[in-house]
C-alpha positions as CSV (number, residue, x, y, z in Angstrom):
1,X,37.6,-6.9,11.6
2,X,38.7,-4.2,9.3
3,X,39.1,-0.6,10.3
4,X,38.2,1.9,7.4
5,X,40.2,5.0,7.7
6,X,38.0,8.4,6.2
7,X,40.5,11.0,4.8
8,X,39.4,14.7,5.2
9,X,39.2,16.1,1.8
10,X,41.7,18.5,1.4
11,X,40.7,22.4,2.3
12,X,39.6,24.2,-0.8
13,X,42.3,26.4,-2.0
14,X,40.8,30.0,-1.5
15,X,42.0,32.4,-5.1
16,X,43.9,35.1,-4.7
17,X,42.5,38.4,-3.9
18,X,42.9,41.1,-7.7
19,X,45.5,43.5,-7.0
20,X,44.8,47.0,-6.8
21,X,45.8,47.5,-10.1
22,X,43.6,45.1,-11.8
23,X,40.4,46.2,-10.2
24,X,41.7,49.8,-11.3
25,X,42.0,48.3,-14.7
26,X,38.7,46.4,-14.4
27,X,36.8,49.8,-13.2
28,X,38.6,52.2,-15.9
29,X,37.3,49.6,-18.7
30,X,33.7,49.8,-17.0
31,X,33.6,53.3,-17.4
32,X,35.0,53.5,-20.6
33,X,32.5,50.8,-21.8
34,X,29.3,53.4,-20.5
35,X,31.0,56.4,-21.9
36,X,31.9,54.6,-25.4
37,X,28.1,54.6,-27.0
38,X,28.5,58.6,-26.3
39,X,31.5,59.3,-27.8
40,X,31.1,57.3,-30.7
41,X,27.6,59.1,-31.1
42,X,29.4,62.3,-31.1
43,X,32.1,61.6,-33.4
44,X,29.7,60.5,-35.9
45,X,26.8,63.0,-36.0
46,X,28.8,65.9,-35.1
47,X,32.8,65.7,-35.2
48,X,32.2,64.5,-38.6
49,X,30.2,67.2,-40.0
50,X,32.2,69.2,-38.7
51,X,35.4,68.3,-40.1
52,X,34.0,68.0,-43.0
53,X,32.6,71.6,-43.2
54,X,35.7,72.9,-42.5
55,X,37.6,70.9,-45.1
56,X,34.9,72.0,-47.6
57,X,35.3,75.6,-47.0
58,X,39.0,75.3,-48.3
59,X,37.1,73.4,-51.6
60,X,35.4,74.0,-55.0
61,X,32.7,72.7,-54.1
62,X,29.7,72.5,-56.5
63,X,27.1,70.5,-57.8
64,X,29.0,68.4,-60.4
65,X,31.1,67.2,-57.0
66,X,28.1,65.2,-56.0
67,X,28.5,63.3,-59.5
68,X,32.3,62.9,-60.2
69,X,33.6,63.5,-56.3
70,X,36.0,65.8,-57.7
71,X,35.9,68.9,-55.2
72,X,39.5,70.5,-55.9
73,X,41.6,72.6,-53.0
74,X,41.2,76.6,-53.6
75,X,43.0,77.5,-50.8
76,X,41.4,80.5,-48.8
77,X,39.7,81.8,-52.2
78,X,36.2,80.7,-50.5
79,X,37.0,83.1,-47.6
80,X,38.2,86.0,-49.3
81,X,35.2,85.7,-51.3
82,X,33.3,85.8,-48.5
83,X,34.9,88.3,-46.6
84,X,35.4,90.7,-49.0
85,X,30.9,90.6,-50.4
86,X,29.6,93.4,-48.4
87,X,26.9,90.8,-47.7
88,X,28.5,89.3,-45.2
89,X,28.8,92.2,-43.1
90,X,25.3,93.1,-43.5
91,X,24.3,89.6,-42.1
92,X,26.6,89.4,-39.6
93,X,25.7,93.0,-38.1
94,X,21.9,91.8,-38.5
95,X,22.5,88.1,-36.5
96,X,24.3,90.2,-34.0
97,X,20.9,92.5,-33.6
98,X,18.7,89.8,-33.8
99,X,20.3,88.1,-31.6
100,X,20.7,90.6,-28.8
101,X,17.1,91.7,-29.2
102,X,15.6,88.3,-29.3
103,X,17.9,87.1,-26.0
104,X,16.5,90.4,-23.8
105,X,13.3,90.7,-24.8
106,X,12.9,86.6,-24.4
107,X,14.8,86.7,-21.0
108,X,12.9,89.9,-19.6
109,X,9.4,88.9,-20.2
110,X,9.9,84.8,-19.4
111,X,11.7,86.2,-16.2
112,X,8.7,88.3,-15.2
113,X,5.9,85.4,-16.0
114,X,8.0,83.2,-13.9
115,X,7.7,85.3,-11.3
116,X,4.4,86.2,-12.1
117,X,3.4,82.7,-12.0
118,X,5.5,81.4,-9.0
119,X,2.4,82.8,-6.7
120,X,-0.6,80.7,-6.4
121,X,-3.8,82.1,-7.6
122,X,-6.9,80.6,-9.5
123,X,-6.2,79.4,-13.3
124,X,-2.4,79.6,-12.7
125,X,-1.5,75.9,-14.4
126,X,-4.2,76.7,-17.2
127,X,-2.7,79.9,-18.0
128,X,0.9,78.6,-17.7
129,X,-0.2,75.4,-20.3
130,X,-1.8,78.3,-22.8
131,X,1.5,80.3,-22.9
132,X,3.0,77.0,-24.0
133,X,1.4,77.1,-27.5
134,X,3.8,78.7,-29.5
135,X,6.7,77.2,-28.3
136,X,4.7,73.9,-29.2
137,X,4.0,75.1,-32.9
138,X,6.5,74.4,-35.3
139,X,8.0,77.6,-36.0
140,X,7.6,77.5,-39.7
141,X,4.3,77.3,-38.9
142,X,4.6,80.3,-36.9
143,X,6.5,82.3,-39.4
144,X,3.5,81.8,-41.8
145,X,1.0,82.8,-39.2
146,X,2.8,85.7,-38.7
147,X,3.0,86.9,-42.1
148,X,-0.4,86.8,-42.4
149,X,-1.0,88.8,-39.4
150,X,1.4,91.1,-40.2
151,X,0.7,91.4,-43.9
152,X,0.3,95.5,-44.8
153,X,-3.1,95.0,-46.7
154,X,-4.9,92.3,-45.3
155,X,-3.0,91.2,-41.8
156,X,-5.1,91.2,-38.5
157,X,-2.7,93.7,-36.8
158,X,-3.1,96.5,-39.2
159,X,-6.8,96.0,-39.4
160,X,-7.3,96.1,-35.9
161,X,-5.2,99.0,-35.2
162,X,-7.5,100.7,-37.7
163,X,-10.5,99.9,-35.7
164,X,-8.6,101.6,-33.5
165,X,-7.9,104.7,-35.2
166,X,-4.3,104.0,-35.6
167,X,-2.3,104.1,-38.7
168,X,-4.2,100.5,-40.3
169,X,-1.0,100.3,-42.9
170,X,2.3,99.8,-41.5
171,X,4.4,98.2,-43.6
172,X,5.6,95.5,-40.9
173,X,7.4,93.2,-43.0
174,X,7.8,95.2,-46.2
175,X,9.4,97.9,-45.4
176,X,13.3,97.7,-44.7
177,X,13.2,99.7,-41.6
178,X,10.7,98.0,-39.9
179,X,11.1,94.0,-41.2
180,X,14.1,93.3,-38.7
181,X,12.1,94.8,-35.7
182,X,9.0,92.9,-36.5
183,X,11.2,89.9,-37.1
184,X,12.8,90.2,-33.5
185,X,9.2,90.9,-32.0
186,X,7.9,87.3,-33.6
187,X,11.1,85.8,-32.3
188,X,10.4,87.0,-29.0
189,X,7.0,85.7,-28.5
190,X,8.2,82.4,-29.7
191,X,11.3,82.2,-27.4
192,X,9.1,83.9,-24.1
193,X,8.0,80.2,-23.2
194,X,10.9,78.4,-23.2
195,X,12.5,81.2,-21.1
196,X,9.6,81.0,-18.5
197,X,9.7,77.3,-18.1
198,X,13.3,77.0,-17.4
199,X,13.0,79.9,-15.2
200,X,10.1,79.2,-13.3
201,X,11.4,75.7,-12.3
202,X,14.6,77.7,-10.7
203,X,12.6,80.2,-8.7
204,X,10.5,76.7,-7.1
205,X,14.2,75.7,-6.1
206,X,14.6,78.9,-3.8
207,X,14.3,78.2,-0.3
208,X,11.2,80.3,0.8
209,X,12.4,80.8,4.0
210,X,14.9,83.1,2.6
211,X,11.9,84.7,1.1
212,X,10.2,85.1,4.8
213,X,13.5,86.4,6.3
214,X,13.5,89.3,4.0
215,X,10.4,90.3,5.0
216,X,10.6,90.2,8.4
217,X,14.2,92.5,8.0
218,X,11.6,94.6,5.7
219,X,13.5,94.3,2.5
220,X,11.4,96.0,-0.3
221,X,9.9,93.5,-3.4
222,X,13.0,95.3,-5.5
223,X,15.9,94.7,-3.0
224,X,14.4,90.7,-2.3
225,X,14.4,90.5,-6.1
226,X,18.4,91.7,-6.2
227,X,19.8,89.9,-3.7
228,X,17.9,87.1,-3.5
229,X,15.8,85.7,-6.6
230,X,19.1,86.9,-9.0
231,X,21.8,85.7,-7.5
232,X,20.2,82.5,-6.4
233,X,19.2,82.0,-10.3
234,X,22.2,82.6,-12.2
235,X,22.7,78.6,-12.7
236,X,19.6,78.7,-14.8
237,X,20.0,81.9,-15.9
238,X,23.4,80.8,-17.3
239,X,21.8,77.8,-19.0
240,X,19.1,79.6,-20.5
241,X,21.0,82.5,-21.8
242,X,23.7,80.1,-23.5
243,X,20.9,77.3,-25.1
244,X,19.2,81.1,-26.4
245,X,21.8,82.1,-27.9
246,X,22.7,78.7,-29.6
247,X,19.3,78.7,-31.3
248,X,18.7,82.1,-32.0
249,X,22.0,82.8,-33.6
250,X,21.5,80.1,-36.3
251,X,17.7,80.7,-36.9
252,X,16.8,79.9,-40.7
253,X,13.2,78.8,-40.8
254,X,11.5,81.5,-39.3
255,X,13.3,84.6,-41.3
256,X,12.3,82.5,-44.4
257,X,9.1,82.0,-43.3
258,X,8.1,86.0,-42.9
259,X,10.4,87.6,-44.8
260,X,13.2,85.4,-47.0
261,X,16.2,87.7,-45.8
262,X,14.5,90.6,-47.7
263,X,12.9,93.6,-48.4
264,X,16.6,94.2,-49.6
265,X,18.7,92.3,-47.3
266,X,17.3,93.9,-44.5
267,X,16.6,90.6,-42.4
268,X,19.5,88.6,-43.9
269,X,21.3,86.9,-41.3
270,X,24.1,84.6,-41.5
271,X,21.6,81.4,-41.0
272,X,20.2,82.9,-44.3
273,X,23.4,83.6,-45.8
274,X,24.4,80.1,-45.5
275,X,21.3,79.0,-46.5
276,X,21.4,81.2,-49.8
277,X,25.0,80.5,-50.7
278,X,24.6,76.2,-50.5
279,X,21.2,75.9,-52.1
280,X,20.5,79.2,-53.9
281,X,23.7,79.7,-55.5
282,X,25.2,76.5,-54.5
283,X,28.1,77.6,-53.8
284,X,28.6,75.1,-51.0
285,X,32.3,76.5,-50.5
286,X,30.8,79.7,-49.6
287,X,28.1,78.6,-47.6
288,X,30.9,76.6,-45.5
289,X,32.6,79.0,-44.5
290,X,29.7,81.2,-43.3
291,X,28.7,77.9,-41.8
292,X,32.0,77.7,-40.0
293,X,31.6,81.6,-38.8
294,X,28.7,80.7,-37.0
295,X,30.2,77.7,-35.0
296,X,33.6,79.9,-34.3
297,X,30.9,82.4,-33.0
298,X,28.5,80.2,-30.7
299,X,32.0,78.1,-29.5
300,X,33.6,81.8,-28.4
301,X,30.3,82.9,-26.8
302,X,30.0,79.6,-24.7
303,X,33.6,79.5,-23.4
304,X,33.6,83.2,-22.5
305,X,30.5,83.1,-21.0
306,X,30.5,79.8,-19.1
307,X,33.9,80.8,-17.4
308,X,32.9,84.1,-16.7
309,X,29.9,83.0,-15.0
310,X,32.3,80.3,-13.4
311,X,34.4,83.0,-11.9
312,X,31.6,84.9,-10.3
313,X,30.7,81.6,-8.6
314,X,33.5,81.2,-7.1
C-alpha cells in the first residue's frame, strides 16, 4: 500500500505596499492629468493671442504682411504714435466715463430689482423672465433698436415726448453733448439684467433669520440694508462689479451700432479705437497697442480690486 504525500502549495507572496513617495508621485500625475486639458486650452486661445499682440505692437504690421510674412521690428514707433494722436486721450477719457457710468447705473438699479424681487408677490417670476429680454438680444441688435428709437426725426422717444409736450427733437445721438450720455443710458438698460440675476441669487443665500432678528431689535429697512444685505453681498458684488467691468470696458458692437464713435469722436472709446486703427486704417501696429492698453487696464483693475476686497474680508 502506497502512501501519497499532498504538499501545501506554497503561501502566495503578498507585493509590497508603494512607498509614500510613489503614491505622492502617482497622485501629483493625476492631478496634473485633470488640470492638463485646461492649461493647454488657455495657452492656445489666449496666451497665444496674447503674445502675439504684444509682439505685434513692436511691428510694421500691414496688410502686405498677410501676403509676404514680412512684418519688420519698429521699435516703440507704434506707441509713440499712439501716444502722442490726441485721439487716444479722447478715447481713453471717454472708456473711463462710459465705463463708470455704465458700472453704477447697471449696479444701482439691478441691486434695487433684486431686492425688489426677493419678496413674493403675484407675477414676480413673469416679470423677472420679461426683464431678461435685453440681456437675451444680441446687442448689435440692440444698438440698431436703439437708434431707431432714439433717431432726432423719426425715433419713438422724441415723438412720444412730443405727445407729451416736451421738446419732440433732441438730438440724442447726433449731437456731441448728448451721444455719450445716451450711449451710457442704452448700456445701462442692457447691463441692468445681468446685474439683477447675479444679485438676486446672493440675496436668496442670506440667512432670513438674520432678517427676523433685525426686526425684532427694530432696525429700520435702511440700517438692515447696511449691515446686513451689503456686507453679506460683497462676494457677488465683487464678482459682478469685476465681470462689468471686463465687458464694458472693451464694448465695440454696441457704440458702432448707435453711433460709430462719432458725431466727432464724441463716443470713441478705446474698443473703437482699436477697432478703427486694425480694420479702418489697418494699421494693425496701432491697433495692438491700444489693444494691449486695454488688457494692462482690465489686468490692473482686477488685481487691485480683488485684493482690496480680499483685505476687507479678512
Amino acid at each position: 500500500m502506497t502512501t501519497s504525500t499532498v504538499t501545501a502549495p506554497a503561501a502566495a507572496v503578498q507585493a509590497p505596499a508603494p512607498s509614500p513617495a510613489r503614491l505622492r508621485r502617482r497622485r501629483r500625475l493625476a492631478q496634473w492629468g485633470f488640470v492638463a486639458p485646461a492649461v493647454v486650452f488657455m495657452l492656445l486661445f489666449f496666451g497665444y493671442p496674447l503674445v502675439r499682440n504684444v509682439v505685434m505692437s513692436f511691428q510694421h504690421y500691414t496688410p502686405k504682411t498677410f501676403f509676404t510674412g514680412e512684418a519688420p521690428f519698429n521699435g516703440s514707433d507704434n506707441w509713440s504714435h499712439v501716444f502722442r494722436d490726441a485721439l487716444f486721450g479722447k478715447a481713453l477719457w471717454h472708456t473711463l466715463v462710459f465705463t463708470a457710468g455704465s458700472l453704477l447705473g447697471q449696479f444701482c438699479v439691478g441691486l434695487a430689482l433684486a431686492v425688489f424681487f426677493s419678496r413674493r408677490f403675484p407675477l414676480n417670476g413673469v416679470l423677472r423672465s420679461l426683464i431678461l429680454l435685453p440681456w437675451l438680444v444680441p446687442m448689435v441688435v440692440s444698438g440698431i433698436v436703439w437708434r431707431r428709437i432714439l433717431d432726432q426725426d423719426t425715433g419713438v422717444l422724441n415723438s412720444f415726448l412730443g405727445t407729451l409736450g416736451l421738446d419732440g427733437s433732441t438730438p440724442w445721438l447726433t449731437d456731441p453733448q448728448m451721444a455719450l450720455l445716451s450711449v451710457i443710458l442704452v448700456n445701462i438698460w442692457i447691463g441692468i439684467p445681468f446685474n439683477m440675476v447675479i444679485l438676486y441669487g446672493g440675496l436668496q443665500e442670506i440667512p432670513r433669520e438674520l432678517y427676523e432678528a433685525a426686526s425684532l431689535d427694530g432696525a429700520s429697512a435702511w440700517r438692515t440694508f447696511r449691515s446686513i444685505t451689503l456686507p453679506m453681498l460683497r462676494p457677488v458684488i465683487t464678482v459682478v462689479l469685476v465681470l462689468g467691468f471686463m465687458s464694458t470696458v472693451k464694448i465695440l458692437d454696441l457704440i458702432l451700432a448707435l453711433t460709430d464713435g462719432g458725431p466727432a469722436d464724441a463716443t470713441q472709446t478705446l474698443g473703437t479705437l482699436t477697432y478703427q486703427n486694425s480694420f479702418v486704417q489697418l494699421d494693425f501696429g496701432a491697433g495692438a497697442v491700444v489693444g494691449n492698453v486695454l488688457i494692462l487696464i482690465s489686468a490692473v483693475f482686477a488685481v487691485f480690486y480683488l485684493r482690496a476686497n480680499r483685505t476687507e474680508g479678512k
